[in-house]
C-alpha positions in Angstrom: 75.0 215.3 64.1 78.6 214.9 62.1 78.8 212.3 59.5 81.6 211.4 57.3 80.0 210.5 54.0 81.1 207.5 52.0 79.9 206.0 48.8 76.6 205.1 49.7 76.9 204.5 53.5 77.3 207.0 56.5 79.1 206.3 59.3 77.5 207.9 62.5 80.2 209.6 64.4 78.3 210.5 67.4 77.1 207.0 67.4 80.9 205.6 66.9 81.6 208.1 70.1 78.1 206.7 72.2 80.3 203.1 71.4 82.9 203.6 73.2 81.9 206.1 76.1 79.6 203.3 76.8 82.2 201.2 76.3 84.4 202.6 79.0 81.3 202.9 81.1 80.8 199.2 81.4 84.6 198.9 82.1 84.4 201.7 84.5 81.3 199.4 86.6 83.5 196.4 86.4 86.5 198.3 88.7 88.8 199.4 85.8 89.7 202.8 84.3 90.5 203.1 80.4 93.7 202.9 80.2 94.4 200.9 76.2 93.2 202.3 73.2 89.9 201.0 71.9 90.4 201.2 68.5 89.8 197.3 67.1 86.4 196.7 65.5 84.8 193.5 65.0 86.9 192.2 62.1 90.1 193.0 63.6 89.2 191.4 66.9 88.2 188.1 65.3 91.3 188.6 63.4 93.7 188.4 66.0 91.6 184.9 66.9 91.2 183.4 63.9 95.3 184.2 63.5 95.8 182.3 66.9 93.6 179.2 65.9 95.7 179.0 62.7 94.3 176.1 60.8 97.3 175.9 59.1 99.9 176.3 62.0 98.1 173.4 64.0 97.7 171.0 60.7 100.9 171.3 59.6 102.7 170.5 62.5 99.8 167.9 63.9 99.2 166.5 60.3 102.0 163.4 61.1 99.9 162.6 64.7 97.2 162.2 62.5 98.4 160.0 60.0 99.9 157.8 62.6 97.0 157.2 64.9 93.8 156.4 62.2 94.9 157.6 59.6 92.7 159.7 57.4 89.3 158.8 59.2 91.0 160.0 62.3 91.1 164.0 61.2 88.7 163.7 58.6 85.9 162.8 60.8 87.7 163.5 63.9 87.8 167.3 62.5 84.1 168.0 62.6 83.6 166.0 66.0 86.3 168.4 67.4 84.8 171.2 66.1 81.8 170.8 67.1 82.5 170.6 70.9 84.8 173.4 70.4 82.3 175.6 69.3 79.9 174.5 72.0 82.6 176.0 74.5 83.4 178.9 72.4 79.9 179.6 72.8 79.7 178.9 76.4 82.6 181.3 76.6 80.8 184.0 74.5 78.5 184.5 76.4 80.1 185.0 80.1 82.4 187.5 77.9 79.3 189.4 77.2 78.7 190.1 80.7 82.2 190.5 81.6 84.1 192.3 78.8 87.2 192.9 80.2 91.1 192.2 79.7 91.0 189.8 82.2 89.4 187.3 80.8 89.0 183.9 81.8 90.5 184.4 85.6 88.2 187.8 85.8 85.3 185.5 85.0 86.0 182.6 87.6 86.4 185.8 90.6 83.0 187.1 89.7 80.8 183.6 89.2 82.5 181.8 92.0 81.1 184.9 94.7 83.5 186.6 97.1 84.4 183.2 99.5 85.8 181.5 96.5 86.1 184.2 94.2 89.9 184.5 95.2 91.4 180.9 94.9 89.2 180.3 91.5 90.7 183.5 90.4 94.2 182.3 90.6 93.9 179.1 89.5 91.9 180.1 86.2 94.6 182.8 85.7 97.9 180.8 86.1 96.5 177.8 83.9 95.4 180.1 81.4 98.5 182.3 81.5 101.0 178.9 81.4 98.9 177.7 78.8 99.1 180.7 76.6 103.5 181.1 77.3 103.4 177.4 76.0 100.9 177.8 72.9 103.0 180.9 71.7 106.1 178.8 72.5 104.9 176.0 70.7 103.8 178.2 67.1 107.0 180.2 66.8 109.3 176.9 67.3 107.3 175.4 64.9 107.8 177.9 62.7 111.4 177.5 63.1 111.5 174.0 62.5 109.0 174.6 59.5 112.0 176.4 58.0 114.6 173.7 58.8 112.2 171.6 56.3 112.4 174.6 53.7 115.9 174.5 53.7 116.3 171.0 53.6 114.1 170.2 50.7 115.6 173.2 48.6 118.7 171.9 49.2 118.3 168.6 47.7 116.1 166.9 50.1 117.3 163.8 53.3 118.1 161.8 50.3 119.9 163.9 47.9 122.3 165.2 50.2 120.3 168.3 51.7 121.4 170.3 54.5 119.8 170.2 57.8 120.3 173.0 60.5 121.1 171.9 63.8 119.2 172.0 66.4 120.8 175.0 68.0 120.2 177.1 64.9 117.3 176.3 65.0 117.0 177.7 68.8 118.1 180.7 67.6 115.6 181.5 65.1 112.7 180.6 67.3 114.4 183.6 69.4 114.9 185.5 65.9 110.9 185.4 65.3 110.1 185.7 69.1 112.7 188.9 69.1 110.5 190.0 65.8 106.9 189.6 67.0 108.0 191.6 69.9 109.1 194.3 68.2 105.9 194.3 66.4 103.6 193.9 69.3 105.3 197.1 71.0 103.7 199.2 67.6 100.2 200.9 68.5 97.1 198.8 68.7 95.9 200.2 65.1 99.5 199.0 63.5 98.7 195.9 64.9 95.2 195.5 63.9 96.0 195.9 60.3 98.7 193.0 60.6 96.3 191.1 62.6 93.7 191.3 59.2 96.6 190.1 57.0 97.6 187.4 59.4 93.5 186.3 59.1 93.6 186.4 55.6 97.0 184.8 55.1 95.3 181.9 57.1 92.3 181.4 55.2 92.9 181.9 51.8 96.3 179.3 52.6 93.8 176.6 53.8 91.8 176.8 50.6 95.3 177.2 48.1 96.5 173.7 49.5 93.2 172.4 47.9 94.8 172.4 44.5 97.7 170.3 45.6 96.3 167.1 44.6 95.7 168.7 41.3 99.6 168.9 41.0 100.1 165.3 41.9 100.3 162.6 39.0 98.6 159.9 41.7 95.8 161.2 44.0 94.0 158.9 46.6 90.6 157.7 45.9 87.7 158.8 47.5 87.3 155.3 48.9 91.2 155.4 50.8 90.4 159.6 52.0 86.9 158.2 53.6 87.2 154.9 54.8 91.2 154.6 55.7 91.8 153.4 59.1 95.7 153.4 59.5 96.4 150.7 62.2 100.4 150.0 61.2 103.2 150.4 63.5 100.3 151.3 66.7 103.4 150.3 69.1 101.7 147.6 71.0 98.2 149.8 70.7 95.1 147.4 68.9 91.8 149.1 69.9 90.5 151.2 67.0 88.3 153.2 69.3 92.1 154.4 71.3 93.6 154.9 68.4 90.7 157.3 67.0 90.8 158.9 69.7 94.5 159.7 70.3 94.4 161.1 66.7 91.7 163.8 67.7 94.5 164.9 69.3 95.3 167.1 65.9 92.0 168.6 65.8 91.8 169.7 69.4 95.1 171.6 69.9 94.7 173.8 66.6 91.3 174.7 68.0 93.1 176.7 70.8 93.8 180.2 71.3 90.3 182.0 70.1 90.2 183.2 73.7 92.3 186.0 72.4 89.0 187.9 71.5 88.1 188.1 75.3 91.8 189.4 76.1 91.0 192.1 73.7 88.2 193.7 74.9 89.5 196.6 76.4 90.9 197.5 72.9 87.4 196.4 71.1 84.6 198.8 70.2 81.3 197.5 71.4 83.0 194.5 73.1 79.9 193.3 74.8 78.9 192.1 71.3 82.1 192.1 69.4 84.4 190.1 71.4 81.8 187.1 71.9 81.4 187.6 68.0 85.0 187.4 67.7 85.4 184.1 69.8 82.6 182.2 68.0 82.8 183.4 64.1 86.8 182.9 65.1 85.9 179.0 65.8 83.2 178.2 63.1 85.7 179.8 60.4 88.2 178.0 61.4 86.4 174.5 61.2 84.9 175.1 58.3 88.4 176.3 56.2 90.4 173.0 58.3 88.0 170.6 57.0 88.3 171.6 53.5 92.4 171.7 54.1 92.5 168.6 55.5 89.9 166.9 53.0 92.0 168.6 49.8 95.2 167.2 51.2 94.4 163.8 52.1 93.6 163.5 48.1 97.4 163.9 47.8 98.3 161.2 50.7 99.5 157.9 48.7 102.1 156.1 51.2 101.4 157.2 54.8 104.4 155.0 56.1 106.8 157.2 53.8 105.6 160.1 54.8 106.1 159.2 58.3 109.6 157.8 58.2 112.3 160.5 59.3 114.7 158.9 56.5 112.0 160.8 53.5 113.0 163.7 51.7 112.0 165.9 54.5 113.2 164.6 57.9 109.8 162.7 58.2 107.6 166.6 58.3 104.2 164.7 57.0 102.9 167.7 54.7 106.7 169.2 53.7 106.6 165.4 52.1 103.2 165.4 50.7 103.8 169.1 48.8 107.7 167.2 48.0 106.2 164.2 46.2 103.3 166.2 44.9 105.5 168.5 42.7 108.1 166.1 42.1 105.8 164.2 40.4 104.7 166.6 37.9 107.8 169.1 37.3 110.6 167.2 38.4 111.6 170.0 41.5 110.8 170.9 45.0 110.5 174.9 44.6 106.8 174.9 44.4 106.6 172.7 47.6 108.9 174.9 49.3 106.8 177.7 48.2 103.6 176.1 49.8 105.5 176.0 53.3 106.5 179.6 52.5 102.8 180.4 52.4 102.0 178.0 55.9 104.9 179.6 56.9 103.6 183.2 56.7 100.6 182.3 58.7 102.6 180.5 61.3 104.6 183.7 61.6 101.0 185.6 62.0 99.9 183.3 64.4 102.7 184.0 66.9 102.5 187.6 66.5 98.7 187.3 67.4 100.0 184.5 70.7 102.0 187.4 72.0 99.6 189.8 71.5 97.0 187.7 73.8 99.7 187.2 75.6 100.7 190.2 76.8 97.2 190.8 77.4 96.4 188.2 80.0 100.0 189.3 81.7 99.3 192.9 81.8 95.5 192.0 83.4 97.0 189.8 85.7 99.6 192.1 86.9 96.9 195.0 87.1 95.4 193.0 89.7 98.7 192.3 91.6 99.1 188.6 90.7 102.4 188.1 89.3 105.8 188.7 90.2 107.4 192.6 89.2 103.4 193.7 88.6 104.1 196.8 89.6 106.4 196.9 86.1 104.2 194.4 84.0 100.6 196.8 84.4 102.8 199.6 83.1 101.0 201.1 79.3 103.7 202.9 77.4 102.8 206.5 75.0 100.8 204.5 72.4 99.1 202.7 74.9 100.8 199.3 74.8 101.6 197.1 77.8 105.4 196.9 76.6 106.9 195.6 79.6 103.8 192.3 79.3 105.0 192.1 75.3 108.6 191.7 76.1 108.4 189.5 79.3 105.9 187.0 77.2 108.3 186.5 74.8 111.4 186.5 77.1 109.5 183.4 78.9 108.5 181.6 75.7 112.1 181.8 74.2 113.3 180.2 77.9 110.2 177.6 77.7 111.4 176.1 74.1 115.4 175.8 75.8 114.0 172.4 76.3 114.4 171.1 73.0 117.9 171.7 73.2 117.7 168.7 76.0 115.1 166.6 74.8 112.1 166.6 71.9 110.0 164.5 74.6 110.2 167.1 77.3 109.2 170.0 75.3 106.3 168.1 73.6 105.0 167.1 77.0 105.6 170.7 78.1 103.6 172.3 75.1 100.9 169.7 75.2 99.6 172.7 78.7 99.2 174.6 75.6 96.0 172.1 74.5 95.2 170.7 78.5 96.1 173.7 80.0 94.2 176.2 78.3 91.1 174.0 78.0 90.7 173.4 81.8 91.2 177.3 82.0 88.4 177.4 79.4 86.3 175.0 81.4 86.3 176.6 85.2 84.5 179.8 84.5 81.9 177.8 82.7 81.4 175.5 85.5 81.5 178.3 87.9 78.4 180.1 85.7 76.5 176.9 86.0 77.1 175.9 89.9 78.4 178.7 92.3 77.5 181.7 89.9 73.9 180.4 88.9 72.1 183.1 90.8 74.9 185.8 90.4 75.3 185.9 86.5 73.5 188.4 84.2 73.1 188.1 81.0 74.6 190.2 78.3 74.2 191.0 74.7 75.3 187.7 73.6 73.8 185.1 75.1 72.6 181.6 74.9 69.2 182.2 76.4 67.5 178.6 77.9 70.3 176.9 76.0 73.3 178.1 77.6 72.9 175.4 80.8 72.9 172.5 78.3 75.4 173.5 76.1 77.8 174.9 78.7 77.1 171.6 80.7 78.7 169.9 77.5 81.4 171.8 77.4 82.4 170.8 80.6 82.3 167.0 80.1 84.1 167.8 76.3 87.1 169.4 78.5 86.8 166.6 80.9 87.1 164.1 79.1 89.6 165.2 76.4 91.7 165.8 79.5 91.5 162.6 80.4 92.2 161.0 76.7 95.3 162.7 76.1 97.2 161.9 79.1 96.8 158.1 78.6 99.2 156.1 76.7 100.4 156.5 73.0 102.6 153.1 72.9 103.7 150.1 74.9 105.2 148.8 76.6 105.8 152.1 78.3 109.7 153.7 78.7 111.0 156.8 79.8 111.0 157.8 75.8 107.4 156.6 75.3 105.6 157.6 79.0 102.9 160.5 78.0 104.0 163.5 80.2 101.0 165.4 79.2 99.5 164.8 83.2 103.4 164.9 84.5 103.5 168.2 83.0 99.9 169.6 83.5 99.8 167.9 87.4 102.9 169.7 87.8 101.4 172.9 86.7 98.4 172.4 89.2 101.1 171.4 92.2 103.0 174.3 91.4 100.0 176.7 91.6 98.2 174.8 94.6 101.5 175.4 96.3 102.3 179.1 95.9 98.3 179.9 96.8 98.5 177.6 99.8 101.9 179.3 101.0 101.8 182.8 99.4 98.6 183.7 97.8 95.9 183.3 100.1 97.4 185.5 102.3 96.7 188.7 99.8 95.3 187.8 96.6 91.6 189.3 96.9 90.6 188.3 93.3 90.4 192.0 91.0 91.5 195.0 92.5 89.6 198.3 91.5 92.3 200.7 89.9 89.5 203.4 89.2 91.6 205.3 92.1 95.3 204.3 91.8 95.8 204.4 95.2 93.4 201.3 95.5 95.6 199.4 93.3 98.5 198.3 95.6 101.0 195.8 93.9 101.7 192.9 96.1 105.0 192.3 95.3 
């Protein structure tokens, strides 16, 4: 047997080879020959999650939605309640990945569990949900990130109110495209380069959420436990009285940060042992996250002392809710802004993380998609360069997310009704292979590795109505009366996702989208277009 002897451990090489041959086995029974390199292991796949669900990326740009509807009781209790149900459906989701460990993911799932009559049409809608979704959620974190360094110039300039300077909104354009350009680049490196980025995007992310705990240390005032418990921030509701609506509209914070862990599943034909490791990957990726966003938010909101300040756009930092808690924090105690700019430095690091991870997952679903003949220029898109990378996927995804923020340039309102498929769209994608598991794929699902055992019908029967209902909650009103500048274009946007889709299955697909095509013989996998 050969071993590699290190400090007290061995590490079985024969065993490491039995791992993936079986590995490739599996893959080889599901249709699909071996075509990426396997080379993540457990900790790197949930690293490329966990960089995704960015606690920090989602609270920092969410923290003002919070603040604005409930208040501190909204995300400090609204965090866990989130979490929770997200975890239920990462755990619902774990264990279908299990069974089905391949690149395809979510749409792979919903062909198999809905059986060969509705295999097809389940297929594509899953797929074009989750791949809109995931364009949109990559779109969303890398314009953040450029707007996160609009505040970071501002403040270290002087601040709104000391005469700081404030990019414009087409400079700001072009960095989104700058970072986009950037995590391209890196996403075309080999799948080991990118593992080890993935780990320090993961780390840059946690130990971030637990640094911002000290920030009410720097403060002269801090809240009292009484304001960061019991707080219910009903001012300027625009017409909006009912506590229970307002709650609920602030969960709003919560639920889209807790997006993206699906990445572990889009991984797996990269991930050793991925019948155990990417369902490990999905769920530790969740319950990490929850845990680290609950202390961030609960260290934070000890440095929250005028929530109307910090949600006025005429503040020191163009009305960015935790730019102007770090501003007044440091202020306060030394007179200057550089240590708050240095704290959005350090979000900002993980925001930049968290888009190279989007793209990654990207490319992934894009490349699966397109090996199944599903999307426009496949033939191109299902390509693998030398080092085993799906380049032409990498460089389309970010192509269509720098075209997706354009936008802005028009209006703030479209593009946040647009990004909010990011949150509805990738949920419902979440949500039909687990209904299809528990209805049409009943009798036709085995179980794998992972798995939920008598539990998984009542928890993935939650998970449903979660995604049911959040889908209803954040498509109704935020204010009234209701305007063209108020109107909630989450259901416009996501309806017109679902029309679009219906459309080109009704009038195109049905006519040769089979579901997965086999490419163990290339001459079996004919591209469509």
């Amino acid at each position: 047997m050969s071993n590699i002897r290190i400090a007290d451990g061995v590490v079985d090489l024969d065993h490491a080879r039995e791992v993936v041959d079986s590995d490739n086995a599996r893959l080889h029974e599901l249709g699909y020959k071996q075509e990426l390199n396997r080379d993540l292991s457990m900790i790197s796949n949930f690293a490329i999650s966990f960089s995704i669900v960015s606690v920090l990326t989602g609270l920092n740009g969410l923290m003002g939605t919070g603040l604005n509807f409930g208040g501190p009781v909204s995300y400090i209790y609204g965090w866990p309640i989130a979490g929770t149900f997200t975890l239920l459906i990462g755990l619902s989701m774990a264990e279908i990945c299990s069974s089905y460990p391949t690149s395809g993911g979510l749409y792979y799932w919903s062909a198999k569990l809905a059986g060969p009559s509705w295999g097809p049409f389940a297929s594509w809608i899953t797929g074009w949900f989750n791949i809109v979704g995931q364009w949109a959620l990559t779109t969303s974190i890398d314009f953040s990130l450029a707007q996160l360094v609009q505040v970071m110039i501002l403040l270290s300039t002087g601040g709104n109110n000391g005469g700081g300077y404030m990019i414009s909104k087409y400079v700001v354009m072009a960095l989104h495209g700058v970072f986009l350009l950037t995590h391209a680049i890196l996403n075309s490196l080999p799948i080991s380069m990118l593992s080890f980025l993935g780990q320090v995007g993961a780390a840059a992310n946690f130990f971030g959420c637990f640094l911002m705990i000290v920030i009410p240390a720097v403060a002269t005032e801090r809240a009292s436990a009484e304001f960061v418990f019991t707080n219910f921030n009903m001012e300027n509701k625009d017409g909006i009285n009912n506590q229970f609506y307002i709650f609920v509209l602030g969960l709003l914070m919560s639920q889209y940060t807790l997006t993206g862990y699906d990445a572990s599943a889009y991984m797996s034909e990269e991930t050793k042992d991925a019948d155990k490791n990417g369902p490990q990957g999905i769920v530790s990726s969740i319950g990490i996250a929850v845990i680290a966003g609950w202390a961030y938010v609960l260290g934070i909101t000890f440095a929250v002392k005028d929530i109307p300040n910090l949600l006025s756009e005429n503040n020191d930092s163009g009305g960015h809710a935790v730019a102007q808690i770090f501003y007044e924090a440091f202020m306060s105690r030394y007179g200057s802004s550089v240590g708050a700019v240095i704290c959005l430095g350090i979000i900002g690091l993980a925001v930049f993380f968290a888009g190279m991870s989007s793209l990654t997952s990207n490319s992934r679903i894009a490349y699966a998609f397109s090996r199944d003949g599903a999307m426009p220029l496949s033939s191109q898109l299902q390509k693998v360069n030398k080092q085993e990378v799906p380049i032409n996927a990498v460089w389309m995804s970010a192509f269509v997310a720098f075209c997706m923020a354009l936008t802005s340039l028009g209006s703030l309102v479209a593009f946040q009704a647009m990004t909010s498929i990011a949150t509805i769209g990738l949920y419902v994608a979440y949500a039909i292979p687990i209904l299809l598991k528990l209805t049409l794929g009943r009798k036709i699902f085995t179980q794998g590795r992972f798995n939920l055992g008598r539990y998984g019908t009542v928890i993935g029967w939650i998970s449903v109505l979660w995604v049911t209902l959040i889908s209803v909650l954040f498509s109704l009103p935020v204010s009234y009366p209701i305007t063209d500048q108020t109107l909630n274009y989450t259901p416009v946007a996501v309806g017109g996702v679902l029309i679009l889709v219906v459309f080109t299955w009704n009038f195109s697909g049905r006519h040769w989208f089979k579901g997965p095509i086999k490419n163990i013989d290339d001459s079996s996998n004919t591209c469509r277009y």
